[in-house]
C-alpha positions in Angstrom: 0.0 0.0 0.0 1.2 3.5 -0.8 1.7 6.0 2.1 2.6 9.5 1.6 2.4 12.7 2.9 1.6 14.6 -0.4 -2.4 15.2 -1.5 -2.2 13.6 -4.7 -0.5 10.6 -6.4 1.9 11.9 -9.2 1.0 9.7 -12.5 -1.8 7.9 -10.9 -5.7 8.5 -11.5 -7.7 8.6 -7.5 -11.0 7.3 -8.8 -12.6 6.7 -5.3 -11.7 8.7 -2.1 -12.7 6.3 1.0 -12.1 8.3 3.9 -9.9 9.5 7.0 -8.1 7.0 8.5 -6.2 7.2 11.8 -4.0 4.8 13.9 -3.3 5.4 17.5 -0.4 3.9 19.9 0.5 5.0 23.6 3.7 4.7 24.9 4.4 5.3 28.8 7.7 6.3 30.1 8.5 5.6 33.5 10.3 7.6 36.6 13.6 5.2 35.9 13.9 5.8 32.2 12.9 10.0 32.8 16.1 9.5 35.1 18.5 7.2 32.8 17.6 10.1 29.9 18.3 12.9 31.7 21.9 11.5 32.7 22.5 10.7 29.2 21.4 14.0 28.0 23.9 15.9 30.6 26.6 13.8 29.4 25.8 14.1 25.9 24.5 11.7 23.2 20.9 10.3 22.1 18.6 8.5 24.2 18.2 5.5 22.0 15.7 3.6 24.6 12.8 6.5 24.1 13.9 6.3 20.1 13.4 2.7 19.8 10.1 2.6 21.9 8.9 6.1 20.0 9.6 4.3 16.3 7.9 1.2 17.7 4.8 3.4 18.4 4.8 5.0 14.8 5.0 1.9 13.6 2.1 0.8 15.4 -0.4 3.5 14.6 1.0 3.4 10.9 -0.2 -0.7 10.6 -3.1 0.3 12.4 -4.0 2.8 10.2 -2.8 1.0 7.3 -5.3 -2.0 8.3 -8.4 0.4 8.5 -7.3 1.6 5.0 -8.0 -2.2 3.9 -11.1 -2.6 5.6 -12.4 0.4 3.5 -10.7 -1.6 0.2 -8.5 1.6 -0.8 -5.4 1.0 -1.6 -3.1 4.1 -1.0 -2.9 6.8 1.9 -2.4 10.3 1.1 -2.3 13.3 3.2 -0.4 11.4 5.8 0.4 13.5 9.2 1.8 12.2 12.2 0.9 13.6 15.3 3.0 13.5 18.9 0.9 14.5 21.8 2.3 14.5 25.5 -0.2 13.2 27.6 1.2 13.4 31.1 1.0 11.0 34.1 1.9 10.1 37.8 4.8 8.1 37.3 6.3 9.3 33.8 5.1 11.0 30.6 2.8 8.8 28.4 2.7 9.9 24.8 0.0 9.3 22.0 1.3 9.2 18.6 -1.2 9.5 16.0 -1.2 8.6 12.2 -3.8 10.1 10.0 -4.7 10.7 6.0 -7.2 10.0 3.4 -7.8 6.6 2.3 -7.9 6.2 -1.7 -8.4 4.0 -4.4 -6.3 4.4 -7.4 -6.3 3.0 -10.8 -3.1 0.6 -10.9 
């Protein structure tokens, strides 16, 4: 399935729009990791822990998204955004990422 972030697919005829779409994944981060990452940002470098658990929650909401778009039987995404949203907590952060477009169907 094709994904992208532009409103139209270049040399392809949309011949039925399906609808929004959206995927949805949480992550949490807890008190430990908040500490662990603020070390390894005063000593420089990238947290890769809160990378790897971010791009595992893109990816998430990205299949799920992707998987509505099937159920609808369109076979491209355009529009795509990708929202991060801070959500708070008592013991850490938990952030919502959210994937949304337009669900097509093109001529192949």
């Amino acid at each position: 399935m094709i994904i992208t972030s532009a409103n139209t697919l270049q040399n392809r005829e949309i011949i039925e729009y399906k609808g929004l779409v959206t995927g949805e994944a949480l992550i949490g981060a807890n008190v430990y990791k908040d500490l662990f990452s603020g070390v390894r940002d005063v000593v420089g470098g990238r947290t890769s822990e809160y990378e790897k658990e971010i791009k595992k929650a893109r990816d998430i909401s990205l299949e799920s998204m992707k998987e509505k778009a099937k159920q609808l039987d369109a076979n491209a995404i355009i529009g795509l955004k990708i929202s991060y949203d801070n959500l708070g907590g008592t013991m850490g952060n938990t952030i919502l990422i959210t994937a949304y477009g337009t669900a097509i169907k093109y001529e192949k």
